[in-house]
ROVOLUM-544708 format. One record per residue (C-alpha): residue number from 0; x, y, z. Coordinates in steps of 0.1 Angstrom, whole numbers, m for minus. Layout:
// ROVOLUM-544708
+-----+-------+-------+-------+
!   i !  east ! north !    up !
+-----+-------+-------+-------+
! NUM !     X !     Y !     Z !
...
+-----+-------+-------+-------+
// end
This chain:
// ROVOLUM-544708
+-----+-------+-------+-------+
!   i !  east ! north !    up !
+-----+-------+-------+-------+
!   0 !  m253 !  m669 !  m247 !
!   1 !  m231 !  m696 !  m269 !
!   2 !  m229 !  m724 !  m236 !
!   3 !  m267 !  m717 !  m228 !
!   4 !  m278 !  m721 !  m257 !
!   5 !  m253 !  m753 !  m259 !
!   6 !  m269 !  m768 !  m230 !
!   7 !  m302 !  m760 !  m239 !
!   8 !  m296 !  m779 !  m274 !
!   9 !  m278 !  m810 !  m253 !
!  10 !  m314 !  m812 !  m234 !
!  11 !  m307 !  m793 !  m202 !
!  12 !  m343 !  m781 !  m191 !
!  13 !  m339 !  m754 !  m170 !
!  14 !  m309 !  m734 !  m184 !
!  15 !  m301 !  m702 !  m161 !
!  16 !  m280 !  m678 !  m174 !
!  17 !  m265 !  m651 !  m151 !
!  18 !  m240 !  m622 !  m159 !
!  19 !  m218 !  m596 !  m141 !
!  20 !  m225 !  m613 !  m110 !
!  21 !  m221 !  m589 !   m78 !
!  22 !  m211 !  m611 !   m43 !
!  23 !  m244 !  m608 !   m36 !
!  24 !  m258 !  m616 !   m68 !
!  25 !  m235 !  m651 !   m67 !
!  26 !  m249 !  m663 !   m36 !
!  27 !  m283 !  m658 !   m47 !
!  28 !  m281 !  m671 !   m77 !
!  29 !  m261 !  m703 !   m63 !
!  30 !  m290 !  m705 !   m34 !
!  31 !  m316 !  m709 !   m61 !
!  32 !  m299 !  m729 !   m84 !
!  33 !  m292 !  m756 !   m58 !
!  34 !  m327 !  m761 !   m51 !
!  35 !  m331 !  m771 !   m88 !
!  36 !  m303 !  m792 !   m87 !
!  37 !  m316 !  m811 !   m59 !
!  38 !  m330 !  m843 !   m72 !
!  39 !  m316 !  m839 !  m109 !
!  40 !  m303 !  m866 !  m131 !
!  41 !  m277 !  m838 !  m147 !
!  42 !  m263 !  m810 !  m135 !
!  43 !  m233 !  m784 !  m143 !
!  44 !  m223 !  m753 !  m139 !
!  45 !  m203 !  m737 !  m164 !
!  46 !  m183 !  m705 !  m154 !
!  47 !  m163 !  m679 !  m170 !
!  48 !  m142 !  m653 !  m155 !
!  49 !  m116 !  m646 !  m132 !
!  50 !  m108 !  m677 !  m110 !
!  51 !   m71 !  m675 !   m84 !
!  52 !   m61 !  m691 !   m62 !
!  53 !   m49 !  m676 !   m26 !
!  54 !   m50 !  m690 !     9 !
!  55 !   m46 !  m724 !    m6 !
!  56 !   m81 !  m725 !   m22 !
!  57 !  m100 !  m715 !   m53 !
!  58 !  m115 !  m685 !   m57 !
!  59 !  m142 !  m670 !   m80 !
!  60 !  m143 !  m632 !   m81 !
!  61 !  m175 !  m612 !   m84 !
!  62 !  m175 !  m580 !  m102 !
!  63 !  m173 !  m558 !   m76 !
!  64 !  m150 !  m577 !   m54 !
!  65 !  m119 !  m552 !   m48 !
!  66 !   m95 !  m572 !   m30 !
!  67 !   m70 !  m550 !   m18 !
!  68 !   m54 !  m579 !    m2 !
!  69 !   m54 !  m620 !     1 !
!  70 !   m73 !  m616 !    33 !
!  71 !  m103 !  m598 !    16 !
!  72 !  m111 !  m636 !    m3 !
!  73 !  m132 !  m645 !    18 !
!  74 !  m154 !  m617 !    23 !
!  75 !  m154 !  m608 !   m18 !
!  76 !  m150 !  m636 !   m34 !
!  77 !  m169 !  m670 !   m39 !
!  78 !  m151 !  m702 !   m26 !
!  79 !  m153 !  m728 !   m52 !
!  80 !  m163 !  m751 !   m24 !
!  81 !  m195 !  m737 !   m22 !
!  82 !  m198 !  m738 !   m58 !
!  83 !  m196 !  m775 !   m57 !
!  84 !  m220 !  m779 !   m29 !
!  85 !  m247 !  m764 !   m51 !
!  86 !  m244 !  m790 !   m72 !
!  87 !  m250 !  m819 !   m39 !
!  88 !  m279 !  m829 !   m48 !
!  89 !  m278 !  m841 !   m86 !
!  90 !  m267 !  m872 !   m96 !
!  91 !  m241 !  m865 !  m119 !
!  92 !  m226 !  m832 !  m113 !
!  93 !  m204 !  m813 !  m136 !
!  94 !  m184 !  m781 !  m131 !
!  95 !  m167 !  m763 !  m163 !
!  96 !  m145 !  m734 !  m150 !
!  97 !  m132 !  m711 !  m183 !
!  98 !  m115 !  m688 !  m153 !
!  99 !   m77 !  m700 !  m156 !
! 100 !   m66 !  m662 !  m161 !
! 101 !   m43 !  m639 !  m146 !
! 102 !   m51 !  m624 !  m112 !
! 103 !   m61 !  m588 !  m116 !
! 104 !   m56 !  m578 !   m79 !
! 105 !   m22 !  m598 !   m79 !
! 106 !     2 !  m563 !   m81 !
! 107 !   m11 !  m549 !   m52 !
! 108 !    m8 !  m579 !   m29 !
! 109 !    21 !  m581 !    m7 !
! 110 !    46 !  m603 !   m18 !
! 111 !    45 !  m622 !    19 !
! 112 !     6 !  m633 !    14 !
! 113 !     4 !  m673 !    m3 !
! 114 !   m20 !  m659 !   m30 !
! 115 !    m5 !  m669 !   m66 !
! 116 !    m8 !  m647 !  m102 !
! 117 !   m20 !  m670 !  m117 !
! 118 !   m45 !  m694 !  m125 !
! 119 !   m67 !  m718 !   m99 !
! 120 !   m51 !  m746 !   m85 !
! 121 !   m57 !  m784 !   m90 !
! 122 !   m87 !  m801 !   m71 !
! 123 !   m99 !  m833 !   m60 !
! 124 !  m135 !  m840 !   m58 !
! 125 !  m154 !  m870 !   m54 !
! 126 !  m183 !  m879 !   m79 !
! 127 !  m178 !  m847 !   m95 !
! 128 !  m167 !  m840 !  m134 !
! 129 !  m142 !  m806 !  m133 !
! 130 !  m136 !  m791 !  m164 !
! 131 !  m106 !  m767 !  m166 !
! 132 !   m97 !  m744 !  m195 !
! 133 !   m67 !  m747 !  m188 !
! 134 !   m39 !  m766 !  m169 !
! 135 !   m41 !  m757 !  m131 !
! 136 !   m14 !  m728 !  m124 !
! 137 !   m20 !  m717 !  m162 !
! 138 !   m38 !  m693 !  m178 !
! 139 !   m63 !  m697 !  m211 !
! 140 !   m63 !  m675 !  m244 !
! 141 !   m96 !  m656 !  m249 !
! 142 !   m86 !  m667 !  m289 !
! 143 !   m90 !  m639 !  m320 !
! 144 !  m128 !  m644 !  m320 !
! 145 !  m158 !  m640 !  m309 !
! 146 !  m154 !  m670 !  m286 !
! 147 !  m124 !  m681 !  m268 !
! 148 !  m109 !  m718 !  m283 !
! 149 !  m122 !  m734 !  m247 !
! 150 !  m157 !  m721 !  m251 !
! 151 !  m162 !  m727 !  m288 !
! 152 !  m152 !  m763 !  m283 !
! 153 !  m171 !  m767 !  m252 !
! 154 !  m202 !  m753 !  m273 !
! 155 !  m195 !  m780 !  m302 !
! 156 !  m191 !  m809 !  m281 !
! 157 !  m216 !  m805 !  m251 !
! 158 !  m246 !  m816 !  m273 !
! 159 !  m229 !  m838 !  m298 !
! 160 !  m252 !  m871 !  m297 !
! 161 !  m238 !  m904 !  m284 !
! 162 !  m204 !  m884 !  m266 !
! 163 !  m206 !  m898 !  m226 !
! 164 !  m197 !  m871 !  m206 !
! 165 !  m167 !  m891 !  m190 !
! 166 !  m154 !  m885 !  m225 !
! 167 !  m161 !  m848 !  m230 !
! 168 !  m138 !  m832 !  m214 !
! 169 !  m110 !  m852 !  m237 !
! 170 !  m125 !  m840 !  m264 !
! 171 !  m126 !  m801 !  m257 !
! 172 !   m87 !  m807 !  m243 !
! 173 !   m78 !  m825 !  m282 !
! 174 !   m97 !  m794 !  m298 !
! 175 !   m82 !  m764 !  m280 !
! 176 !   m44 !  m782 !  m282 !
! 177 !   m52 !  m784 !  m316 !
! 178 !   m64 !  m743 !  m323 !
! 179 !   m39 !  m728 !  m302 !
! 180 !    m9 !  m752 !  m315 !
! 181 !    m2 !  m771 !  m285 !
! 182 !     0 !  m740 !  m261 !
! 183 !   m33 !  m743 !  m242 !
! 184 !   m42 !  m776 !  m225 !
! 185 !   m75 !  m777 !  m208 !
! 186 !   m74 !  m800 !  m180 !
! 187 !   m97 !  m830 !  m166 !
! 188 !  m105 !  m843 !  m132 !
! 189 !  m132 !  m867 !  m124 !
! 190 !  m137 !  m889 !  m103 !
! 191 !  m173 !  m901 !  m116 !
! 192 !  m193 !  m935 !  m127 !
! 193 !  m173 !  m954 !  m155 !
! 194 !  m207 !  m965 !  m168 !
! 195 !  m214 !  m935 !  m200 !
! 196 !  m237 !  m912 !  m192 !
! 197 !  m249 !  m898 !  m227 !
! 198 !  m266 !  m862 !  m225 !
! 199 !  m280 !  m866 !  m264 !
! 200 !  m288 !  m905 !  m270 !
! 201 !  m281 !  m915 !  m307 !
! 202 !  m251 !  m914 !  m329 !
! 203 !  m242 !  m946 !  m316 !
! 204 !  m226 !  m952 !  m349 !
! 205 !  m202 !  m923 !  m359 !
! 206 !  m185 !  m914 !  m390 !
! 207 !  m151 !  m904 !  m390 !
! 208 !  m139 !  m877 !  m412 !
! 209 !  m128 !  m899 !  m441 !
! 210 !  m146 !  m931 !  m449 !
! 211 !  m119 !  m947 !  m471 !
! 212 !   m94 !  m947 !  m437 !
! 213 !  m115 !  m958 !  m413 !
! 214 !  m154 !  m977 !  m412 !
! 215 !  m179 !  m963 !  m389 !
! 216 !  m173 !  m967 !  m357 !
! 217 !  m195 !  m991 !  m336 !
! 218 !  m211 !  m983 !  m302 !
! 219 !  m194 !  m984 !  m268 !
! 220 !  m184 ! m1027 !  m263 !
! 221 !  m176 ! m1044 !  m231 !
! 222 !  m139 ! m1037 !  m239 !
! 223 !  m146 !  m998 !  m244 !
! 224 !  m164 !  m996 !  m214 !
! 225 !  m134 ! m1016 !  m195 !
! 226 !  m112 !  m990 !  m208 !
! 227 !  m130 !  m955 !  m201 !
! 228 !  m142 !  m971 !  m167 !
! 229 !  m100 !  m974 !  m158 !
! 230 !   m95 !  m937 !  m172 !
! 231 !  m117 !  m923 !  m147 !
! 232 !   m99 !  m945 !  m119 !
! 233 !   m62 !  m930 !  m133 !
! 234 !   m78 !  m894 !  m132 !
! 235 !   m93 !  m900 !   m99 !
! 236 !   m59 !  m916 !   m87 !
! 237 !   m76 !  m930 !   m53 !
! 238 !   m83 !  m966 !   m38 !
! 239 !  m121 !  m958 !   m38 !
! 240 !  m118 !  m949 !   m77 !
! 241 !   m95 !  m986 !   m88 !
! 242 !  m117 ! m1001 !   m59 !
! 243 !  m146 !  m992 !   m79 !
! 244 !  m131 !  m999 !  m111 !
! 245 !  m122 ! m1036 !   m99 !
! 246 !  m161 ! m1037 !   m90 !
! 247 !  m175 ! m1029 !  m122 !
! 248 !  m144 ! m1053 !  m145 !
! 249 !  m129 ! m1077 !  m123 !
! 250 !  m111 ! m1094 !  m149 !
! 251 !  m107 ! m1061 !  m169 !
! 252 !   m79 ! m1058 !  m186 !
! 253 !   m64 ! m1029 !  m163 !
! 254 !   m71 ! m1059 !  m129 !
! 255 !   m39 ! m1062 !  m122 !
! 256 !   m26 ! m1026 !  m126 !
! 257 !   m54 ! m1013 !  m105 !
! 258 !   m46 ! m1043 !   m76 !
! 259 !   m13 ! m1028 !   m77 !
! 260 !   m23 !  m992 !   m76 !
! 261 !   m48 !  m998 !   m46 !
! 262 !   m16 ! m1015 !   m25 !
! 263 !    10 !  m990 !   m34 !
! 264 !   m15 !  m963 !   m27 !
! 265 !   m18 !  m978 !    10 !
! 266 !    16 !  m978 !    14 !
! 267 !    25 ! m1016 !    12 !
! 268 !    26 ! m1041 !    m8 !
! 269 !    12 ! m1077 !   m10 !
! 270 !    43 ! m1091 !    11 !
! 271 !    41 ! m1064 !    32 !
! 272 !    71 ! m1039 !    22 !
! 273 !    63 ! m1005 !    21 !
! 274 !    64 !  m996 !   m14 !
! 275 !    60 !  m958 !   m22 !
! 276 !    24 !  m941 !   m33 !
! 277 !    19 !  m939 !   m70 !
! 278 !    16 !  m898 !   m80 !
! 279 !    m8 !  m893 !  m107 !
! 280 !     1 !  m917 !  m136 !
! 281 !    16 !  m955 !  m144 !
! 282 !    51 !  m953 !  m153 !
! 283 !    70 !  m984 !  m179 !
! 284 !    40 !  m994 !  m194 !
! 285 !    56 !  m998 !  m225 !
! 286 !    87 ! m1013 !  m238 !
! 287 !   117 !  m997 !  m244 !
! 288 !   134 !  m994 !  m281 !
! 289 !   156 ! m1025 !  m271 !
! 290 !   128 ! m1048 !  m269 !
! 291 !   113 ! m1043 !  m299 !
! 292 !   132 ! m1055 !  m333 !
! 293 !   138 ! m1034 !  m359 !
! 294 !   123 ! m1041 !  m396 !
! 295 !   133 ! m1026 !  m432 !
! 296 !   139 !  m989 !  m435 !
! 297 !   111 !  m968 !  m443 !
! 298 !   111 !  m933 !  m465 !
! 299 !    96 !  m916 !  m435 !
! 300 !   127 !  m928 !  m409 !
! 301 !   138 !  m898 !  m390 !
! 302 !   127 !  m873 !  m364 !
! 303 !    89 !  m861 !  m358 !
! 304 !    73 !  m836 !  m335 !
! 305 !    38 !  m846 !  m323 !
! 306 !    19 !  m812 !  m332 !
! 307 !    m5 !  m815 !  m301 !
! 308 !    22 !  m819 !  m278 !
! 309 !    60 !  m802 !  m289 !
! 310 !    74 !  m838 !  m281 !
! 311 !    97 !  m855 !  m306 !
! 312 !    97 !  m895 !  m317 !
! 313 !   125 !  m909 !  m340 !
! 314 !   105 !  m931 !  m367 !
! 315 !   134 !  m960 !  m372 !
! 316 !   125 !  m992 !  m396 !
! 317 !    92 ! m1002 !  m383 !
! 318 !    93 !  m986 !  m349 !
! 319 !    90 !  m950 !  m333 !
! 320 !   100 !  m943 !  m297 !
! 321 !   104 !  m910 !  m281 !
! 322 !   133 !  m886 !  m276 !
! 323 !   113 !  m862 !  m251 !
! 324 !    97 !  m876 !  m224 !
! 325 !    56 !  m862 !  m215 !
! 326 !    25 !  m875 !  m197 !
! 327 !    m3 !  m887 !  m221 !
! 328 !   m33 !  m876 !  m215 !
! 329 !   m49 !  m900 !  m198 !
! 330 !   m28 !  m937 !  m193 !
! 331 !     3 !  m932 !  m185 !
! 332 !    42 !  m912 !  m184 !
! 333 !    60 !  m921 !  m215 !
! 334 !    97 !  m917 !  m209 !
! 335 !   127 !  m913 !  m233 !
! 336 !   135 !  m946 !  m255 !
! 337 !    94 !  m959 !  m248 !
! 338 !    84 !  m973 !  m284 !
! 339 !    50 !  m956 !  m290 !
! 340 !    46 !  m971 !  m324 !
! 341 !    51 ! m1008 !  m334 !
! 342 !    45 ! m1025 !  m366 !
! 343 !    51 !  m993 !  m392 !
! 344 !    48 ! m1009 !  m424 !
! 345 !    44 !  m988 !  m458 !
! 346 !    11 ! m1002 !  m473 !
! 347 !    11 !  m976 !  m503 !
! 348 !    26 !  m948 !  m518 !
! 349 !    27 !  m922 !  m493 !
! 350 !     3 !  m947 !  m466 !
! 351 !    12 !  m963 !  m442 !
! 352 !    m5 !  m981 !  m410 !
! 353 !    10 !  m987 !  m374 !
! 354 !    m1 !  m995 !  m341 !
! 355 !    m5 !  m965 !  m317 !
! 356 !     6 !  m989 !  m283 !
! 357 !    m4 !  m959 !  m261 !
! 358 !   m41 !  m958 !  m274 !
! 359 !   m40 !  m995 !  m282 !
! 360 !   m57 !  m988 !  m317 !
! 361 !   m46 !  m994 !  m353 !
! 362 !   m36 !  m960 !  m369 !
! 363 !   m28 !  m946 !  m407 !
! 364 !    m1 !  m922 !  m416 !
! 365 !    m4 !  m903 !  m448 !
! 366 !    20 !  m880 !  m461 !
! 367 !    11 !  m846 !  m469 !
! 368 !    22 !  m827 !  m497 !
! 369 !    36 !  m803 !  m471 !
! 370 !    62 !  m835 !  m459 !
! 371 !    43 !  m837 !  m428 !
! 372 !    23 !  m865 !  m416 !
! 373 !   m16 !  m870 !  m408 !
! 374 !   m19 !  m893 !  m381 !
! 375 !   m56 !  m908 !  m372 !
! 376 !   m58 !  m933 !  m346 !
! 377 !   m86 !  m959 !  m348 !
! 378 !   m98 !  m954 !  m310 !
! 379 !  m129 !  m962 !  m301 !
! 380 !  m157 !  m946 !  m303 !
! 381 !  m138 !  m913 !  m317 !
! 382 !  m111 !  m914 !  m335 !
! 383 !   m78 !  m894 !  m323 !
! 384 !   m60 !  m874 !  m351 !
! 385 !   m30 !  m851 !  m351 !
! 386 !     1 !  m842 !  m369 !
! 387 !    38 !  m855 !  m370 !
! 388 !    60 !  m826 !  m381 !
! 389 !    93 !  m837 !  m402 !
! 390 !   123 !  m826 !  m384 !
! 391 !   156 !  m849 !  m402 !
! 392 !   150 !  m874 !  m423 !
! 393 !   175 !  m906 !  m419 !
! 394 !   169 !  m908 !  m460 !
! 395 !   163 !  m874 !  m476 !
! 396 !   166 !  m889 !  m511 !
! 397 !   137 !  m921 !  m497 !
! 398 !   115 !  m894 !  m493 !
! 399 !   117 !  m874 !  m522 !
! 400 !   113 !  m903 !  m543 !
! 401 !    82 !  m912 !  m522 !
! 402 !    68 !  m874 !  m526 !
! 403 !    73 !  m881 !  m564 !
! 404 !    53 !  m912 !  m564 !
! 405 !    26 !  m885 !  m550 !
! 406 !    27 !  m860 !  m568 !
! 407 !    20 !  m885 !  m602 !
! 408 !    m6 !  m902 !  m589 !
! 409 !   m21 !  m867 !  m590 !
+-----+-------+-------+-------+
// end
């Protein structure tokens, strides 16, 4: 009821809702709703269940599938092949699978079939947006409420005006890190137009939560576009996706990286030397610690865990690198000693400003009464906020003198 009535508020116009779905009930239900998908300018599918993986592909499992054994799949369960195909005919096609959950049937499996326990694995489909709730291999949290963190996100963001859909999936992934404390993370793959495709036109201009940080925020430029045109090529990770990229911004500012990805993805590079394939993201885009100076000492100097992520930075005079290493979400791997933040300076008591080098936007840091820090990161067209939790302070006694300052301005 929450998603239909989701899409039906984001403009969807035939919204089919269709529960406890028998094997037979699937197919017909995925017969007719092909036929109205045929010709369509949007459409999606949004499922929620149990989804495995077993024989090396996805599977979708009725409710009166039994499965004594991996070899039953294919006679009880729905392929998420033939999910997709359903979808053929629109233009842009989306497929939201809340099914990242443990296999049911998985204990009385013999321990020689290739079936897994859990979760669906990762796919790669062409001109298709693939919304998982969770990371492929993982399993999602049905929450404490009525609706589980995926689904109440999905909900929130599907009809929110002026929100492209190459952008939606981002979103739900920021909000579910953010409810369930960095232990779910929903997971994109698309490989669609860069070009936004809005489902609810308006909110071009879009308030962020506090006006005195930040002014609105201005509709997609030619620079936004350039720069959620080369996400979808990194998430694609294929020579049709940078090819198609380099078509649409041929002196983008990613050219060069996505000339490079298209030869080492072929297997050679402009000289000819075999150079080996690139795997999922662009490593050393940033500098290191020892190429960027060092400025005055700061109250907040020390050690930080990013909330969304469990990964630690060390804040030192006007720079932060990171101690753990992780893959951001959409650009690139950030490896131990890569400066994330350049330019710290302290602008007020308790305020300070940076720039965020992996989102290439300005952010503010304010200090919270609890020691912590809020972080929001200008990007464009919606803003990117978290937490930095305080592990060690270089200067114990800087701080507490800065949390004084605070506390009278009070």
């Amino acid at each position: 009821m929450l998603i239909a009535a989701s899409a039906d508020e984001a403009g969807f116009d035939d919204v089919t809702m269709a529960l406890d779905l028998t094997m037979g009930d699937f197919q017909k239900t995925l017969r007719e709703f092909r036929k109205k998908a045929d010709g369509a300018d949007v459409a999606m599918i949004y499922y929620a269940g149990h989804g495995i993986e077993g024989q090396g592909k996805n599977w979708l499992i009725p409710v009166n599938s039994e499965l004594n054994a991996s070899l039953d799949l294919p006679y009880e369960a729905m392929e998420l092949d033939r999910v997709m195909e359903s979808l053929s005919g629109a233009q842009i096609r989306m497929v939201v699978l809340d099914a990242c959950r443990n296999n049911p049937f998985a204990r009385s499996w013999k321990s020689s079939t290739r079936a897994v326990s859990r979760g669906l694995a990762g796919i790669e489909v062409d001109d298709v947006l693939v919304i998982y709730a969770a990371a492929p291999g993982q399993t999602a949290m049905d929450g404490g409420g009525v609706h589980s963190p995926f689904a109440a996100s999905f909900a929130n963001r599907l009809p929110q005006a002026g929100l492209p859909i190459q952008l939606l999936g981002g979103m739900v992934r920021d909000d579910v890190l953010s409810e369930t404390g960095g232990s779910q993370r929903p997971f994109v793959s698309a490989s669609i137009t860069g070009t936004p495709v809005y489902l609810v036109e308006g909110g071009d201009r879009l308030a962020v939560s506090n006006e005195n940080e930040f002014p609105e925020t201005a509709a997609l430029n030619e620079t936004d576009l350039d720069a959620l045109a080369w996400q979808g090529a990194l998430g694609a990770n294929s020579m049709r996706s940078f090819r198609l990229y380099l078509d649409q911004f041929p002196a983008g500012q990613f050219a060069e990286l996505a000339s490079d990805n298209i030869a080492s993805l072929a297997g050679t590079n402009s000289d000819g030397s075999v150079e080996k394939p690139i795997v999922g993201l662009i490593e050393g885009f940033l500098p290191m610690k020892a190429n960027i100076a060092k400025s005055e000492p700061l109250p907040i100097d020390g050690i930080w865990k990013i909330s969304t992520i469990q990964r630690r930075i060390k804040i030192e005079k006007g720079r932060a690198y990171a101690i753990d290493g992780w893959t951001h979400a959409f650009i690139l791997k950030i490896l131990p000693d890569m400066v994330v933040f350049k330019d710290i300076e302290r602008i007020g008591n308790g305020q300070y400003q940076a720039d965020d080098l992996p989102l290439l936007a300005k952010s503010a840091m304010t200090l919270r009464p609890d020691g912590n820090i809020s972080v929001q990161v200008k990007t464009s067209p919606f803003p990117t906020s978290y937490t930095l939790i305080r592990e060690t302070l270089d200067d114990a006694e800087a701080m507490e003198v800065e949390q004084e300052l605070l506390a009278a301005e009070k």
